[in-house]
N, C-alpha and C positions, 0 to 999 in steps of 0.2 A: 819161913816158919819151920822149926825144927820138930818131925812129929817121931814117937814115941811107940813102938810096941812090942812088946816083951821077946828074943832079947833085942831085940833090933832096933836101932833109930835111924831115920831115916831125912833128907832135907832133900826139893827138888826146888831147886834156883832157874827163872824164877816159877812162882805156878801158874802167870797168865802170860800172855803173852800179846803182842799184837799186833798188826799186818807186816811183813816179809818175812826174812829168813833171821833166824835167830841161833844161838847155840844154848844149847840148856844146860846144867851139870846139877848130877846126882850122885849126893851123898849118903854114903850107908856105914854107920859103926857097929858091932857086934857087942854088945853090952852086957851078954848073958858069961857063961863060965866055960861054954860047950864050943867046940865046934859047928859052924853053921856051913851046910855042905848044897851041893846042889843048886845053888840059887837062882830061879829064872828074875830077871827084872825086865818088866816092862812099863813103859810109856802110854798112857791114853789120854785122847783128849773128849772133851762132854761134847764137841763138834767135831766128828770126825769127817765130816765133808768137806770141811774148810781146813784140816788139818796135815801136812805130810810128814813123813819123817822122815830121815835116811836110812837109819837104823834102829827101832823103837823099842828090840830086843836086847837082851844082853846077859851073860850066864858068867858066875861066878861059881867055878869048882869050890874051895875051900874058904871060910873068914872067919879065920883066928880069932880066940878071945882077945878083945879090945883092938879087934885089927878093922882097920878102916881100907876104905876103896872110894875113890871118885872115877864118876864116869860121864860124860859128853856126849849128848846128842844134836844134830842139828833138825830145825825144823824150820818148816816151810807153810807160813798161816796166809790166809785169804782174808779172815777174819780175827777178830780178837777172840777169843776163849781161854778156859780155864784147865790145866793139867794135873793129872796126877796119876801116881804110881802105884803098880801093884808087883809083891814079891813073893815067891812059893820057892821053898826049900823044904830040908831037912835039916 
């Protein structure tokens, strides 16, 4: 599902997951007119006992207006659960 918020959209394939090792990918497009600078992206999951990641961070200096970026995580589930992202820039 492709979610939406101002200027940012955003899609993380897929959002559940369930027992072994998995690869995730997240996509991010820049929809607004500005430059979107500083970007931290992270990974969480609503079970984070059962959840690991390799690398759950991920930092984006600069995204272009209408400039896209995908990025790749792997994870590592005990359990089935449910993901999702959170994004803090300027």
């Amino acid at each position: 599902m492709i979610r939406f918020k101002r200027p940012i959209e955003y899609e993380l394939t897929p959002d559940s997951i369930e027992v072994g090792t998995h690869w995730l990918s997240v996509h991010l497009k820049n929809t607004g007119g500005d430059h979107l600078k500083n970007l931290n992206i992270k990974i969480h999951s609503l079970d984070s006992v059962h959840i690991s990641f390799r690398n759950p961070n991920h930092y984006i200096h600069d995204l272009e207006p209408d400039g896209e970026k995908y990025l790749d995580v792997e994870v590592e589930a005990n359990k089935t659960s449910h993901l999702y992202i959170s994004i803090r820039g300027r």
